[in-house]
TIMARVEX-175390 format. One record per residue (C-alpha): chain; y, x negated, z negated. Coordinates in Angstrom, 2 decimals, decimal comma. Example, Ala and Ser with C-alpha at 12.3 -4.5 7.8 and 13.67 -1.06 7.14 Angstrom:
BEGIN
+-----+---------+---------+---------+
: mol :      c2 :      c1 :      c3 :
+-----+---------+---------+---------+
:   A :   -4,50 :  -12,30 :   -7,80 :
:   A :   -1,06 :  -13,67 :   -7,14 :
+-----+---------+---------+---------+
//
This chain:
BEGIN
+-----+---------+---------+---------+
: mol :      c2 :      c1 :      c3 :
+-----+---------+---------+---------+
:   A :  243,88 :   -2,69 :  -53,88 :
:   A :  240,79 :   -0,10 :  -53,58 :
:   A :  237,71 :   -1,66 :  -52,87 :
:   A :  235,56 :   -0,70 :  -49,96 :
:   A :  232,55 :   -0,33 :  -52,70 :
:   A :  232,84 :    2,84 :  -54,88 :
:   A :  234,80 :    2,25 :  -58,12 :
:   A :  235,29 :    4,53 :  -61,06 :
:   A :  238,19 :    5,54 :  -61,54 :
:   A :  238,38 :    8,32 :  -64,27 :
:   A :  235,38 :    9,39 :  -66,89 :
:   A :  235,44 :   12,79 :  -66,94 :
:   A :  232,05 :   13,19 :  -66,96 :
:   A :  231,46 :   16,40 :  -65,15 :
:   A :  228,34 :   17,96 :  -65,35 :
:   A :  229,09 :   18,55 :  -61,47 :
:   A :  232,59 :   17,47 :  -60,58 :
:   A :  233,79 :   19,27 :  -57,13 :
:   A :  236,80 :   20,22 :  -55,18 :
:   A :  238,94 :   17,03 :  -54,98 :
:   A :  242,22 :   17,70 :  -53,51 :
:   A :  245,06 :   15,42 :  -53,12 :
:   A :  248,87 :   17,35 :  -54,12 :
:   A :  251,07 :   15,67 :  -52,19 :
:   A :  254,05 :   17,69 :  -54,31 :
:   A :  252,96 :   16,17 :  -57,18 :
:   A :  251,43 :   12,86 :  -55,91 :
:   A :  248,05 :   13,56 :  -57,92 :
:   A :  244,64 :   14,24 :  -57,17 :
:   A :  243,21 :   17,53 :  -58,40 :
:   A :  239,28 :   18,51 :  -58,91 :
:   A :  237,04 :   20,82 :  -61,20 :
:   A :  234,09 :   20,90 :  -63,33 :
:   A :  231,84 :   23,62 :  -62,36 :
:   A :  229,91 :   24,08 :  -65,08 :
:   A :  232,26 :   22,17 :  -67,20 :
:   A :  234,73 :   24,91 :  -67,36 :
:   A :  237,68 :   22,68 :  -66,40 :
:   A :  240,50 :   21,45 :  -63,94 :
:   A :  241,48 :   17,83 :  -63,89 :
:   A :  244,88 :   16,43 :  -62,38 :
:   A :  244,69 :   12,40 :  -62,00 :
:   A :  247,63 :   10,45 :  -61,70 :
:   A :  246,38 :    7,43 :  -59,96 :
:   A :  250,11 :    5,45 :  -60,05 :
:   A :  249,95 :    6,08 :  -63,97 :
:   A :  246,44 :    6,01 :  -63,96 :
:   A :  247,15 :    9,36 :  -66,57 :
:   A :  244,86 :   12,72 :  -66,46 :
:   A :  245,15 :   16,05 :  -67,79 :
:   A :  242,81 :   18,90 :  -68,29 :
:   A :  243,09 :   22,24 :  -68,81 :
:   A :  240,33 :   25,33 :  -70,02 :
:   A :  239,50 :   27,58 :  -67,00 :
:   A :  238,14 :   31,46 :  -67,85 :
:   A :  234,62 :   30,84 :  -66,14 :
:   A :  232,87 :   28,51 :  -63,84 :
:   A :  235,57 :   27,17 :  -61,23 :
:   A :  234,75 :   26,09 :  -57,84 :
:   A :  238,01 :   25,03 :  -56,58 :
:   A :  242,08 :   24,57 :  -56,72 :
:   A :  244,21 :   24,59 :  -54,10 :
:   A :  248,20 :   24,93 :  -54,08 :
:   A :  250,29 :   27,51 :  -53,02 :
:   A :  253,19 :   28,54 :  -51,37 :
:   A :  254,99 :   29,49 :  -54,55 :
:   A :  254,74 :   26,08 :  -56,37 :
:   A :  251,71 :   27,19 :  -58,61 :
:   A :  248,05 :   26,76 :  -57,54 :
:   A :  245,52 :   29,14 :  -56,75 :
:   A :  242,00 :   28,38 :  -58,11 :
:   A :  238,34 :   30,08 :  -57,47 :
:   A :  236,26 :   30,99 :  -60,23 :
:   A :  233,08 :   33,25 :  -60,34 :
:   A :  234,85 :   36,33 :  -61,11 :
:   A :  237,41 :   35,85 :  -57,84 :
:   A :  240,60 :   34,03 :  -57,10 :
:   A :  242,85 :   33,51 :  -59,53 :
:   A :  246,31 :   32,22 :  -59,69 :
:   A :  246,91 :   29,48 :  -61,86 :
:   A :  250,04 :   28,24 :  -63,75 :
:   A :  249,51 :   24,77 :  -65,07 :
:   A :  252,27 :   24,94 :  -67,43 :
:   A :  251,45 :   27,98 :  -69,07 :
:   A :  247,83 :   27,01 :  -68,57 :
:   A :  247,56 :   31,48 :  -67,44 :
:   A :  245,35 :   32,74 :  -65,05 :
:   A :  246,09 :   35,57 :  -63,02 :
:   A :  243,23 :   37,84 :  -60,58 :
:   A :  244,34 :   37,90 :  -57,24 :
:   A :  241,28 :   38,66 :  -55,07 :
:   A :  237,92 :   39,80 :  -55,86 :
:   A :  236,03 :   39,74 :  -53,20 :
:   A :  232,17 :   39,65 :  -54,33 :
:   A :  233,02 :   41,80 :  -57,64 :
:   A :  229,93 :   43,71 :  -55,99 :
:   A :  227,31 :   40,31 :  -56,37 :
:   A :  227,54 :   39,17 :  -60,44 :
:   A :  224,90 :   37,03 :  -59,60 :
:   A :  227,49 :   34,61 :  -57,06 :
:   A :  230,55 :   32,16 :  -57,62 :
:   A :  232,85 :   30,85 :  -55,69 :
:   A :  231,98 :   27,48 :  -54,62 :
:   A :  234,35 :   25,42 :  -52,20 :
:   A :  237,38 :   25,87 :  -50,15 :
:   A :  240,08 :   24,58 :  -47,72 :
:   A :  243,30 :   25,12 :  -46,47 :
:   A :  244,56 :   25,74 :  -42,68 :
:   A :  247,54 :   24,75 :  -40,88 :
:   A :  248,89 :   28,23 :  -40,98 :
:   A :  248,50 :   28,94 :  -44,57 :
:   A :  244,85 :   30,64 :  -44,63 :
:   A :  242,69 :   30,21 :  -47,41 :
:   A :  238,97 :   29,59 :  -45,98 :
:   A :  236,72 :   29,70 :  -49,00 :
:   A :  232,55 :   30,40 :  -49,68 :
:   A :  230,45 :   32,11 :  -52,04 :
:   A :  227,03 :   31,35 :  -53,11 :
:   A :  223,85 :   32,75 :  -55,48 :
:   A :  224,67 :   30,54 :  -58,74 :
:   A :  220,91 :   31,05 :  -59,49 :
:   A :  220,50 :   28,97 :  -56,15 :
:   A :  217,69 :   31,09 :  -55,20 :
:   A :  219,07 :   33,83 :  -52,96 :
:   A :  220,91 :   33,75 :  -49,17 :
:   A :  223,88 :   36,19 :  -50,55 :
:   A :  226,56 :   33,11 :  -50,02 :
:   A :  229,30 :   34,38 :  -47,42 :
:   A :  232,44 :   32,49 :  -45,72 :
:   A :  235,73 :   33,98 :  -46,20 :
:   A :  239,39 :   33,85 :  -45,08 :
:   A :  242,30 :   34,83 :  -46,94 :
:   A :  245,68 :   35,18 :  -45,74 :
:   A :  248,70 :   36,68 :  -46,82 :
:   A :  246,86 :   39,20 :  -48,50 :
:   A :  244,28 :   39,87 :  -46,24 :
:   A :  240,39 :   38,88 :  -47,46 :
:   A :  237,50 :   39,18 :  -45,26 :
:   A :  234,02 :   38,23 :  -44,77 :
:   A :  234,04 :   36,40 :  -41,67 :
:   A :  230,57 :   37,29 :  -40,40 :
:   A :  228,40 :   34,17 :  -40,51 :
:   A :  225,12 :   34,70 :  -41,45 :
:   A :  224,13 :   34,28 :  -45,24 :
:   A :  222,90 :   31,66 :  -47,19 :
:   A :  221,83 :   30,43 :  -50,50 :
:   A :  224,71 :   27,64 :  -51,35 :
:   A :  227,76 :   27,44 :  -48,82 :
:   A :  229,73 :   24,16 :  -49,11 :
:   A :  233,20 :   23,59 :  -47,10 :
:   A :  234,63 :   24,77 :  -45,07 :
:   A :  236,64 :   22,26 :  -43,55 :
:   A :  238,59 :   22,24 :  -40,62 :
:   A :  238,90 :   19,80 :  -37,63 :
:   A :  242,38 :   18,41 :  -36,65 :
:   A :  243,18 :   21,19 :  -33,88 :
:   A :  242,22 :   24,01 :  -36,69 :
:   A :  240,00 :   25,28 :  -33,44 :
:   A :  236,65 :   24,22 :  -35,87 :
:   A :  235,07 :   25,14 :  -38,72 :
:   A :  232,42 :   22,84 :  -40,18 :
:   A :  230,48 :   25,06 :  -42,95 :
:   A :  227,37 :   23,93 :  -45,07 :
:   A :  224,07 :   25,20 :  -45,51 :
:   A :  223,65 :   22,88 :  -48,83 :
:   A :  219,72 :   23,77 :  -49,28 :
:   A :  219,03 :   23,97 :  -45,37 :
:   A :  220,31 :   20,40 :  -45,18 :
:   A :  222,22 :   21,93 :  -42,32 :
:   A :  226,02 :   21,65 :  -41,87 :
:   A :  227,43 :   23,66 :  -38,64 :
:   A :  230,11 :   24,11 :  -36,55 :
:   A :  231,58 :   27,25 :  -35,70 :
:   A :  234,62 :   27,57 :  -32,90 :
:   A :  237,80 :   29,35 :  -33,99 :
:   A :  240,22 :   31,46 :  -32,15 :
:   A :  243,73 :   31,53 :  -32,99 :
:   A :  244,12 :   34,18 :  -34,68 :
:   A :  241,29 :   33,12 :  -36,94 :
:   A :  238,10 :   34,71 :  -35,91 :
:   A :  235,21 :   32,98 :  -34,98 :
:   A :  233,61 :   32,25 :  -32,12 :
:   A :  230,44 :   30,63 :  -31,10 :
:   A :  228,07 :   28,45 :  -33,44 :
:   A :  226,40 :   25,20 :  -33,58 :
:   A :  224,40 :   22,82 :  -35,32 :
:   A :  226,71 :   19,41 :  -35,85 :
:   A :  223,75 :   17,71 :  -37,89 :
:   A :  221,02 :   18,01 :  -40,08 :
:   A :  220,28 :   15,70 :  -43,37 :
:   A :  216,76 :   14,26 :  -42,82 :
:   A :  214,39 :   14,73 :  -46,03 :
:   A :  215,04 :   12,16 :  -48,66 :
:   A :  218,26 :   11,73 :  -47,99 :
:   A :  219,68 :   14,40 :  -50,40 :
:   A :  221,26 :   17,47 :  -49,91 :
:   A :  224,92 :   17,89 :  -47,79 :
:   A :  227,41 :   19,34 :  -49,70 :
:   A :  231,33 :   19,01 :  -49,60 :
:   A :  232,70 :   18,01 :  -45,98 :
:   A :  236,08 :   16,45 :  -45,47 :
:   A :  237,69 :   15,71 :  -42,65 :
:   A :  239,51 :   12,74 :  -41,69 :
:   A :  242,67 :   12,15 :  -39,42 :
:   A :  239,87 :   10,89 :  -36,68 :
:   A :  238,09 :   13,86 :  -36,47 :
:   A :  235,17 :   12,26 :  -38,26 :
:   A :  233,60 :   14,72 :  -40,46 :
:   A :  232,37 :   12,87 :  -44,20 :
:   A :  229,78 :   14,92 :  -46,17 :
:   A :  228,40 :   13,71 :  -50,46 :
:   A :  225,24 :   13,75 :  -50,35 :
:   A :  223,52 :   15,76 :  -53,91 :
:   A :  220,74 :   13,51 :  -55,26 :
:   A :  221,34 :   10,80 :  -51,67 :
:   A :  223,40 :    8,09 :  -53,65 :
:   A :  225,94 :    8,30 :  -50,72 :
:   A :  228,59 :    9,38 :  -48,76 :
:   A :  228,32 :    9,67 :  -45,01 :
:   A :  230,86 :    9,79 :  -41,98 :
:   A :  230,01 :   11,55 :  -38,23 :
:   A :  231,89 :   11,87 :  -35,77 :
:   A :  232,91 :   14,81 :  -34,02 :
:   A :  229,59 :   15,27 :  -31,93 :
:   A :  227,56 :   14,74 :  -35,47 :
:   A :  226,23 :   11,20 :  -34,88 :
:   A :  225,81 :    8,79 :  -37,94 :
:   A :  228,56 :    6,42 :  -37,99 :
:   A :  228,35 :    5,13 :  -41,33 :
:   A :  226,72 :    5,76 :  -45,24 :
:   A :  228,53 :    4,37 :  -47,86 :
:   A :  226,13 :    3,77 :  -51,74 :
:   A :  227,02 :    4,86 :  -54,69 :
:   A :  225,85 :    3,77 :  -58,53 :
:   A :  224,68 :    7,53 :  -58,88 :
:   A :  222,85 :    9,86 :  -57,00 :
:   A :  225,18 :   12,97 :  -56,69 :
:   A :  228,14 :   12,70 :  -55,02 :
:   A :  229,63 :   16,30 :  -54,32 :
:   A :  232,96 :   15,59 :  -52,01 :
:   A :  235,67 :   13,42 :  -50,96 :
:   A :  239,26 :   13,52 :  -50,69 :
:   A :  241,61 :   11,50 :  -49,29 :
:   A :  244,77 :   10,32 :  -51,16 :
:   A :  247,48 :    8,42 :  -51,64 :
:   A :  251,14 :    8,25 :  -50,43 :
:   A :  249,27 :    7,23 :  -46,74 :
:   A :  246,12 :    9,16 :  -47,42 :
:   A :  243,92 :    6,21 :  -46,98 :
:   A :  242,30 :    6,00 :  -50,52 :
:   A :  239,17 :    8,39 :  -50,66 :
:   A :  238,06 :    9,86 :  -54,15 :
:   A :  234,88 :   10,97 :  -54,65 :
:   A :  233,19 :   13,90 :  -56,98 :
:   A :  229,83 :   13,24 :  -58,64 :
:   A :  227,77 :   15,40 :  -61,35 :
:   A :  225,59 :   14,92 :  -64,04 :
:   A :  223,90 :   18,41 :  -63,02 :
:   A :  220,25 :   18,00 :  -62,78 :
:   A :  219,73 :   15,08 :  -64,22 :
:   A :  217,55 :   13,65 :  -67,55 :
:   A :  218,17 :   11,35 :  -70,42 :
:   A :  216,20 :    8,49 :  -68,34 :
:   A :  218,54 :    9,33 :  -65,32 :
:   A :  222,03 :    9,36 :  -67,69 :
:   A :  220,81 :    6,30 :  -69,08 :
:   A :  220,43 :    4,50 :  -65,59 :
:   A :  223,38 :    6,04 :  -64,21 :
:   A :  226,34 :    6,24 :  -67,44 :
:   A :  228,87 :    6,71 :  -64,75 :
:   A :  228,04 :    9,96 :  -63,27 :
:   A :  230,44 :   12,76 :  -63,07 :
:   A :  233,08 :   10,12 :  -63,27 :
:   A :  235,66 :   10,06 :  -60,25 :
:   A :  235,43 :    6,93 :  -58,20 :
:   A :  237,49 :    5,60 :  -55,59 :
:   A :  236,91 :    3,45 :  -52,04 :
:   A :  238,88 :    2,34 :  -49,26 :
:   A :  236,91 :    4,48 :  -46,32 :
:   A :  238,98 :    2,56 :  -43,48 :
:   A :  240,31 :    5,69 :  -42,19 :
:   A :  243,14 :    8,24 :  -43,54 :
:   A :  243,04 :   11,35 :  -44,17 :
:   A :  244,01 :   14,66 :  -42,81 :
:   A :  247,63 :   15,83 :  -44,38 :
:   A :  246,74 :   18,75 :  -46,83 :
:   A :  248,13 :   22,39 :  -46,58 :
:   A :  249,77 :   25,07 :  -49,28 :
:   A :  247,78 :   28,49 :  -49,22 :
:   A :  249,94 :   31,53 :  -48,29 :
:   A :  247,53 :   33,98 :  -49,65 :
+-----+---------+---------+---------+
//
C-alpha cells in the first residue's frame, strides 16, 4: 500500500528527472533524464526498469497513436521505437533557436500534442508553447519566456495551465475548440522561498499539482488557484507528478540532482530517485498523441 509520505521507489538518479507519464497500454510509468541523456520505463507490479540512450537532452515521452512513442529532445520531436531503441525526426520546430530544448508536454483529448520550449542557458525569454496535431505545428502565440513548464490541461480540455518556471508564475489560458486560445490569467504565483513551479498535473478533480525546484514539495490548488495542500519531500527538487496505477490513484514524483553540491548529495542521497505517495485523489486518464 503507498504511503501518504513520499517513498522512493526507483534510483535512477537523474541529474533532473522530468516528464513522468503513466502508459496505460503497457501498465508502466515512463520519465526522462534531461541532462542524463535517458528514458526510463518502471514497472511498478514487477518493480522492473529499463533504460534506453536518447540522441540529446530529452524533455519528454509521450505515446502515440501507432503503438510507438513520440519523445522531445533539443533538436525537435522525434519518434521513438523502444524495441529497436531508433529515433526518428518528426518536427522541428525551433531548428531556428540552437540555444533552446524542448522541455515538457501533454496530451489532449483529441489527440493534440501541446508541448514548450525554453533557453537551456536559462537566461533568455525565447521559450514558446506549441500544439501539434496531425501534422500540423504551431506557435500558439503566448508571450515568451525563459523556462516554460506544462502544459496541462483541465478536465473539459477548455484550459491550459502553462508555467513561467523563473517568474514563479503558472497561468491559465482559455481554449476554444478548435484549439486556439483565448483569454489569459494568472491561477497563482509561488511566494519567494518556496522554490520555483515547474511541472503541473492535473487531477480527475480539477485540482491543479505543481513540484516545486529547490521547495522540498509538491503542492495541490484547486481550480481558482487557492492552496489546498503541500506535501514534503526528503529533497529539495521535485520536477512533476504523475498519476498511476490500474485506478490512477498512486502519484510518482520526478526529482533532480541538478544544481546541487557534494554537501547537498550528501544530505539528500535520494535525489533524482522516483518516489511514490498516495495523493488521495486520482488522476486524469492519459491520452495517445495523433501527431
Amino acid at each position: 500500500m503507498t504511503s501518504a509520505t513520499p517513498q522512493s521507489v526507483l534510483s535512477v538518479g537523474a541529474i533532473l528527472g522530468e516528464g513522468p507519464i503513466w502508459v496505460a497500454r503497457d501498465a508502466a510509468l515512463w520519465l526522462v533524464d534531461i541532462k542524463g541523456h535517458c528514458i526510463h520505463r518502471y514497472d511498478p507490479a514487477l518493480n522492473v526498469a529499463r533504460s534506453w540512450t536518447a540522441p540529446g537532452q530529452v524533455g519528454w515521452i509521450v505515446p502515440t497513436d501507432d503503438g510507438l512513442f513520440a519523445v522531445g529532445l533539443q533538436s525537435g520531436i522525434h519518434r521513438f521505437d523502444p524495441a529497436s531503441a531508433s529515433f526518428r525526426l518528426l518536427h522541428a520546430p525551433e531548428a531556428h533557436v540552437p540555444g533552446n530544448r524542448l522541455n515538457d508536454a501533454t496530451v489532449a483529448p483529441d489527440g493534440a500534442l501541446w508541448f514548450g520550449s525554453m533557453d537551456d542557458g536559462e537566461t533568455q525569454d525565447s521559450g514558446h508553447i506549441y500544439r501539434l496535431h496531425r501534422g500540423l505545428c504551431a506557435n500558439v502565440g503566448l508571450p515568451p519566456v525563459s523556462i516554460t513548464n506544462g502544459p496541462a490541461l483541465s478536465p473539459d480540455g477548455r484550459t491550459l495551465y502553462h508555467t513561467d518556471t523563473l517568474g514563479r508564475h503558472i497561468w491559465r489560458t482559455a481554449l476554444n475548440d478548435d484549439g486556439a486560445i483565448g483569454e489569459t490569467q494568472l491561477f497563482t504565483t509561488i511566494e519567494d522561498g518556496a522554490g520555483y513551479p515547474d511541472g503541473p498535473t492535473i487531477d480527475a478533480e480539477g485540482c491543479l499539482w505543481t513540484g516545486l525546484f529547490g521547495g522540498w514539495a509538491v503542492r495541490r490548488y484547486d481550480p481558482a488557484g487557492a492552496l489546498m495542500r503541500e506535501i514534503r519531500f526528503p529533497v529539495a527538487n521535485i520536477t512533476k507528478i504523475a498519476f498511476g496505477g490500474d485506478d490512477l490513484s498512486v502519484a510518482y514524483a520526478t526529482t533532480a540532482r541538478k544544481g546541487l553540491d557534494m554537501t547537498a548529495l550528501t544530505e539528500q542521497p535520494l535525489a533524482g530517485d522516483l518516489f511514490a505517495f498516495d495523493p488521495g485523489v486520482a488522476g486524469l486518464p492519459g491520452h495517445v498523441a495523433t501527431i
